[in-house]
C-alpha positions in Angstrom: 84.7 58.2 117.7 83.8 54.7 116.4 86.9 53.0 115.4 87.3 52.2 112.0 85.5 49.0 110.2 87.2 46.1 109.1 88.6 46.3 105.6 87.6 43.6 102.7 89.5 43.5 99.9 87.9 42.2 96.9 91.6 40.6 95.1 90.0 36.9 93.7 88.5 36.6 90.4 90.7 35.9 87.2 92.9 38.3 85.6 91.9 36.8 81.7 91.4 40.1 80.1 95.0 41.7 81.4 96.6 38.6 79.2 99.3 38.2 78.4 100.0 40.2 81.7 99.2 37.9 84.9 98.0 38.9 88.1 97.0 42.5 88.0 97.1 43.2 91.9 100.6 42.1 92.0 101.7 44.4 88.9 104.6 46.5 91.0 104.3 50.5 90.3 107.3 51.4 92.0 109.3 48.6 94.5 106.1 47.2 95.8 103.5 45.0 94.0 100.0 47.2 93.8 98.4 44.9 96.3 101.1 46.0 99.5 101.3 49.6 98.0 97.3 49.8 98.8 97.3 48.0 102.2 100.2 50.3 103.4 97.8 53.4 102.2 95.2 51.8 104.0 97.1 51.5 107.0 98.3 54.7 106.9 94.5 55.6 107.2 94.0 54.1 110.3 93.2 50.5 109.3 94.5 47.8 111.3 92.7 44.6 110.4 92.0 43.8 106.7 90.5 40.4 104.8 91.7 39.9 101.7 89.5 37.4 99.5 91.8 35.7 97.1 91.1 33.4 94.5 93.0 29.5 94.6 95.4 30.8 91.8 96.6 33.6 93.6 96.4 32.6 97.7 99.5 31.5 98.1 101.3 34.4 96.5 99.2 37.2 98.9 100.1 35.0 101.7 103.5 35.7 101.0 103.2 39.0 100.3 101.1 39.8 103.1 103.4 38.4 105.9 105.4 41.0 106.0 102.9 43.4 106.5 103.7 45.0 109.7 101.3 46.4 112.0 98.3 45.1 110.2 96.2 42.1 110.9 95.7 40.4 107.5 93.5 37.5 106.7 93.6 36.0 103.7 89.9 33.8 102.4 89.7 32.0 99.4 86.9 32.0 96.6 87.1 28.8 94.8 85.3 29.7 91.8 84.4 33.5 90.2 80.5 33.4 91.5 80.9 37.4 91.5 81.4 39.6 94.2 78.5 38.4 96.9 79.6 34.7 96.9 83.8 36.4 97.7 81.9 38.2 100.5 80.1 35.8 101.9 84.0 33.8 102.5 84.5 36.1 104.8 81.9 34.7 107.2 84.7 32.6 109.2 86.8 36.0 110.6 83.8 37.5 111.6 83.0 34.9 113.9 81.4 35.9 117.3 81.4 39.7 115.6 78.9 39.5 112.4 77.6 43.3 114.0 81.1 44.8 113.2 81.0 47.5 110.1 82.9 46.5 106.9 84.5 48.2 103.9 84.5 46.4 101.2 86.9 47.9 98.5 89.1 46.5 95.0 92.5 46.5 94.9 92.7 47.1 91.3 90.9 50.9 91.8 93.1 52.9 92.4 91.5 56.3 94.0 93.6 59.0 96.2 93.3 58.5 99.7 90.7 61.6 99.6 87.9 58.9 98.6 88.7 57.0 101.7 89.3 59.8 104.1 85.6 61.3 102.9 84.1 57.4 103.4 85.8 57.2 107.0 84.3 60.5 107.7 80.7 60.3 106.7 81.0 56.6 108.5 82.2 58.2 112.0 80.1 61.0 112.0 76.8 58.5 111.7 77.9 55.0 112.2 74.7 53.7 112.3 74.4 54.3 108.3 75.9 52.6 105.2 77.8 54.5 102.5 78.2 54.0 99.1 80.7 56.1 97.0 79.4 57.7 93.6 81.6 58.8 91.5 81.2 62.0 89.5 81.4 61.4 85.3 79.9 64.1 82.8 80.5 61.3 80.0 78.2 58.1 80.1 80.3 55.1 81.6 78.7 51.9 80.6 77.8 50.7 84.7 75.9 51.2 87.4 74.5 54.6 88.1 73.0 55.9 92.1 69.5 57.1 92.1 69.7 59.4 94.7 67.4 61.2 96.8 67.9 64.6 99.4 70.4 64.9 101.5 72.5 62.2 99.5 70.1 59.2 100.7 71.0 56.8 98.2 67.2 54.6 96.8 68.5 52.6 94.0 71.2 51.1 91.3 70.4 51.4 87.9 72.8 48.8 85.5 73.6 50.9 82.3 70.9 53.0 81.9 71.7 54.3 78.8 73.1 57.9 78.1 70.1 59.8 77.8 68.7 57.7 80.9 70.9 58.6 83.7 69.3 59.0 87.0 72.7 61.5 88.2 75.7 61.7 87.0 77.0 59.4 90.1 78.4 56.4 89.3 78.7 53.3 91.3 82.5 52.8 92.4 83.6 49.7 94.4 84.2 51.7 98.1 81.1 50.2 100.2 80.8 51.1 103.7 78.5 48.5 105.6 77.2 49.2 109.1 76.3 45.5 110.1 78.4 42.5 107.6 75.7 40.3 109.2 72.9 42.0 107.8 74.7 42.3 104.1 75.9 38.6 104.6 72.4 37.3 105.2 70.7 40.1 102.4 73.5 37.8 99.5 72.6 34.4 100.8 69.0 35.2 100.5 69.7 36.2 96.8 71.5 33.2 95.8 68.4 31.2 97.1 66.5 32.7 94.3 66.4 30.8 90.8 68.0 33.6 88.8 71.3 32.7 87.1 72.6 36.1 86.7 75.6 36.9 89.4 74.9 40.3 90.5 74.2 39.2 93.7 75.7 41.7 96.1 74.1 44.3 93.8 70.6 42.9 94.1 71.2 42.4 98.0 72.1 46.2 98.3 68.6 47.1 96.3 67.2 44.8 98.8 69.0 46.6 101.8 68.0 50.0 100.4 64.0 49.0 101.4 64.3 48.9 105.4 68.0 50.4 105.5 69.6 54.2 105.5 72.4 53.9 102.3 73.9 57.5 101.9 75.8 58.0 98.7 79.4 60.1 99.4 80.4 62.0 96.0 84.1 61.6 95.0 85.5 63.6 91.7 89.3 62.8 92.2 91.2 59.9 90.4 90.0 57.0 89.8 92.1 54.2 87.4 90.6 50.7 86.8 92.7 47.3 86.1 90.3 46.3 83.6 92.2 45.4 80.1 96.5 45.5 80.3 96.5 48.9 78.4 95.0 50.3 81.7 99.0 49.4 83.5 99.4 52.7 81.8 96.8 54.7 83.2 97.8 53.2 86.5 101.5 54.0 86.1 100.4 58.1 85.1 98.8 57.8 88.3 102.1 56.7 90.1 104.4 59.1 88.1 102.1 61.7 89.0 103.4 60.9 92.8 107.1 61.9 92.0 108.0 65.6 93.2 111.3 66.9 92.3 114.4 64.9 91.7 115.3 62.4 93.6 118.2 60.7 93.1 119.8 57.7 95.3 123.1 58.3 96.3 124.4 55.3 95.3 123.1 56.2 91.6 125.2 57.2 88.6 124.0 60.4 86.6 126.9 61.2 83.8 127.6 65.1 83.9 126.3 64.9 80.2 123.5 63.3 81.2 120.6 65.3 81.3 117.2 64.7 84.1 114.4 67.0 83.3 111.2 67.5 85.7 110.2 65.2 88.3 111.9 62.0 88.4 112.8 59.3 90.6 116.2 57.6 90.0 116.5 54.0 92.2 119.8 53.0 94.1 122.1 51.3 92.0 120.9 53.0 88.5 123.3 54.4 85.9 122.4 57.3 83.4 125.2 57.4 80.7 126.4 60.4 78.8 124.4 61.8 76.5 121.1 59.9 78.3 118.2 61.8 79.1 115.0 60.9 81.9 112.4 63.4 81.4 109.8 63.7 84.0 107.6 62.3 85.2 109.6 59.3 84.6 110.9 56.4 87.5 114.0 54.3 87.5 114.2 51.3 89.4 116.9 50.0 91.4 119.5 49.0 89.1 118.5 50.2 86.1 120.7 51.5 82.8 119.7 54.2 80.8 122.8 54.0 78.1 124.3 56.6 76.2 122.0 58.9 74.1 118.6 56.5 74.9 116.0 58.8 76.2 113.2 57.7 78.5 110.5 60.1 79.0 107.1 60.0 80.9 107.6 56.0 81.6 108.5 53.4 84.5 111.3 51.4 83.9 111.7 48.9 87.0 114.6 47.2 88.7 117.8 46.0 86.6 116.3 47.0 82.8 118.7 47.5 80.4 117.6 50.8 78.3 120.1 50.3 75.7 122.6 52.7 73.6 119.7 55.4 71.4 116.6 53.5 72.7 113.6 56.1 73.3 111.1 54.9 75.8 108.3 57.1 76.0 104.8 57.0 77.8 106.0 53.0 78.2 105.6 50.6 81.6 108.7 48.1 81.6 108.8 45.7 84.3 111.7 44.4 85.9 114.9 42.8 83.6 113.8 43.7 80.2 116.6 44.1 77.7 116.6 46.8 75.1 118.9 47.9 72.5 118.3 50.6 70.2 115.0 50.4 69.5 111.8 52.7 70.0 109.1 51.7 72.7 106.0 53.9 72.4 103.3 53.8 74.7 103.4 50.2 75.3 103.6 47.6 78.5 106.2 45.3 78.7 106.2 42.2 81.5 109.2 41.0 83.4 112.3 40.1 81.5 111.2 41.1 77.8 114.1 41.1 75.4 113.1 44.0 72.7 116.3 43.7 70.2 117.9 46.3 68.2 116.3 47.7 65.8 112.8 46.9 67.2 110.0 49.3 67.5 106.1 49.2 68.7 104.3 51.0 66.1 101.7 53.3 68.1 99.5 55.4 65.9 97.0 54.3 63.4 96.8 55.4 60.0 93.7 57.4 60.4 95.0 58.3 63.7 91.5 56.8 65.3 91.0 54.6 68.6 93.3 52.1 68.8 91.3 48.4 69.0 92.9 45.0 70.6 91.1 41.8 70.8 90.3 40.5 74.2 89.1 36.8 74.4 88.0 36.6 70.9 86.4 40.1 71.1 88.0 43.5 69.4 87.8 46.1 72.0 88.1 49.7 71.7 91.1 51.2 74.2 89.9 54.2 74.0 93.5 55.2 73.5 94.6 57.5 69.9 98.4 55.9 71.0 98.8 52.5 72.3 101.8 50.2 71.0 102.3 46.9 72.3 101.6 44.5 75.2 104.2 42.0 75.7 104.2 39.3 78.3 107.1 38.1 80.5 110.0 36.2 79.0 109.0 36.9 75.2 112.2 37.1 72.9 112.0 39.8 69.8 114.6 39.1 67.3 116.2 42.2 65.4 114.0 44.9 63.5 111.0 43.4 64.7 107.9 45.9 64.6 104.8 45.6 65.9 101.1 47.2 64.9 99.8 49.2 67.3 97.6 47.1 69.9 99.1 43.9 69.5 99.8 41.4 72.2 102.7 39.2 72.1 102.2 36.2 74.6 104.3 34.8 77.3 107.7 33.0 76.3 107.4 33.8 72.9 109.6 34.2 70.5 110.1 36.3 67.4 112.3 35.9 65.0 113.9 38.9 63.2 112.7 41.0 60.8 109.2 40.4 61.6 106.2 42.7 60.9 103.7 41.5 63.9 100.1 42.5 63.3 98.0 40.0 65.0 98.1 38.9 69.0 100.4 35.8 69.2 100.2 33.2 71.6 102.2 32.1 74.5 104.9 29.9 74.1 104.9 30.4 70.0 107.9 30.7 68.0 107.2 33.1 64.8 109.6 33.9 62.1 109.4 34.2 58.2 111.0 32.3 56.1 112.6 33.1 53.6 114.4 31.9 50.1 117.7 32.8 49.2 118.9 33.2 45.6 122.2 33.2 44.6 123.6 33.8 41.1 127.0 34.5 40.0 127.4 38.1 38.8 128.3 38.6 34.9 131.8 39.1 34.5 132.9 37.3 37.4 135.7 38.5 39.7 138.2 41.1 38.3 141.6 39.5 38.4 
């Protein structure tokens, strides 16, 4: 049996459209940031030498997080500029030095698939190594990318770019899990591409319809989940993913759960956390080390990480919090909050439209459809919200800002802004004076 191929981790690029989250692949869904989570599933799977290609924003912090991987052989490569996913491939020219033969597969850390998508790659690849493999996933609904022409016997014979719905060549989409027999040969297939005068930078896709002509691509067919870091309302679709994990109840010892307390379903409470009387967690919900649920609050179906403060009668429902947000009651509804997000009392992220249609949010200038009927708010790390604060549904509140009280937010606000309404005080004496 061959042994398995090196693993490239596509983990550079910018992470513009999450704002005002910040690096997606080091969002944590549990105690781990995203990025060490995968490379421990991957070694779990038998992988034991990966290349990560980071971008110059982000090296350093994979460095870190990476040298503690144990077990693992991790290189970290840097793409200077987004050029698009051939140019981060061909930075990995350097490890394979004396060994551009070996296999490769190439994967992003920001799908997030069960391990049966890998498991089915690693088979097809070690029962024919001398084949490439690309995985299609399965979609009934049109999904705006790139769809497999396929042929018998799975034999993959072209990538068609968003066909159109009533032009679908299968119902197989293209999914970022790329098995490569020879990184040479794909190496060599991109650089000839990006001798060629076009200015578009689909590269690596062009150099795979190039491949396709002299070499044997098999498509393998996954149907099983499949969650995309795409816009910051996706942290949610993410986190279900995570929750979904959680079997039973499990409780650290050194945890606090009042007998009035109430935990329902599967739930995860971290060491150090305290659930007051009268609290509920209803599953699938996760507390992280440290965390407070105080009395009567209720957190249900969310992710509330280390050393938040869920505050006396806050709800939290279908909500990520990141680590050391503050919240008193208040109501957070379907929303993502970053690290250390004061939400005051008497705040609350409005969630449902009017109409009750698709929530929209504006994404570098554009209004984008989430595709969600619920979505409250996305705030970034170290915002301040005053008292009675309440956000429209989709809004974005940027890093550091602050809030004053009172305020009805419905438009994205900056980072670093201060916004408060001002307001005019009249005082008149009242007729009659004061009793004597």
């Amino acid at each position: 049996m061959p042994a398995n191929p090196l693993l490239v981790i596509f983990a550079g690029g910018t992470s513009s459209r999450m704002w005002p989250l910040q690096e997606k692949l080091l969002l944590r869904f549990g105690d781990e940031p995203l990025l060490v989570n995968r490379l421990r599933r991957y070694q779990t799977l038998g992988f034991d030498e990966a290349v990560i290609i980071a971008s110059a924003e982000n090296e350093a912090t994979i460095r870190d997080y990476t040298a503690h991987i144990d077990g693992m052989r991790v290189h970290v490569v840097v793409q200077t500029e987004p050029k698009g996913q051939g140019d981060a491939l061909l930075q990995i020219e350097p490890v394979l030095e004396g060994r551009r033969n070996t296999p490769i597969y190439a994967v992003q850390v920001h799908d997030v698939v069960d391990d049966e998508l890998h498991q089915s790659m690693l088979s097809a690849y070690q029962q024919d190594p001398t084949r490439s493999y690309i995985a299609g996933y399965e979609m009934d609904a049109y999904f705006p990318g790139g769809y497999l022409v396929v042929a018998d016997d799975n034999r993959l014979t072209g990538i068609i770019e968003k066909p159109g719905a009533e032009n679908r060549p299968s119902n197989l989409v293209n999914i970022v899990a790329h098995m490569h027999a020879n990184a040479g040969r794909v190496l060599d297939a991109i650089r000839a591409e990006y001798e060629k005068p076009q200015t578009t930078d689909d590269h690596y896709e062009r150099a795979i319809d190039a491949l396709l002509k002299t070499q044997d691509f098999r498509v393998v067919p996954y149907s099983g989940h499949w969650s995309a870091l795409k816009y910051p309302w996706h942290v949610l679709d993410v986190m279900n993913y995570f929750l979904s994990q959680i079997k039973g109840q499990q409780v650290a010892e050194s945890a606090y759960i009042a007998p009035t307390a109430a935990l329902v379903g599967d739930v995860f409470i971290g060491a150090g956390a305290k659930v007051f009387p009268g609290a509920a967690v209803v599953g699938p919900a996760y507390l992280g080390a440290g965390v407070i649920v105080g009395n009567n609050a209720l957190v249900r179906q969310s992710m509330v990480l280390d050393g938040a403060n869920v505050g006396f009668t806050t709800e939290v429902a279908r909500s990520y919090v990141a680590a050391g947000c503050q919240m008193h009651a208040c109501r957070v509804l379907d929303s993502v909050f970053a690290e250390n997000v004061n939400f005051s009392a008497g705040c609350t992220t409005a969630n449902l439209r009017i109409d009750h249609g698709h929530v929209p949010s504006v994404v570098k200038g554009q209004r984008v459809n989430s595709g969600r009927d619920k979505l409250g708010a996305i705030i970034g790390r170290d915002a301040f919200l005053g008292v009675d604060v309440m956000t429209m549904p989709g809004v974005k509140v940027g890093r550091s800002a602050e809030v004053g009280p009172g305020v009805h937010v419905q438009d994205d606000i900056p980072d670093n802004m201060r916004v408060y309404v001002k307001q005019t005080l009249v005082m008149k004496e009242k007729k009659g004076g004061v009793k004597k």
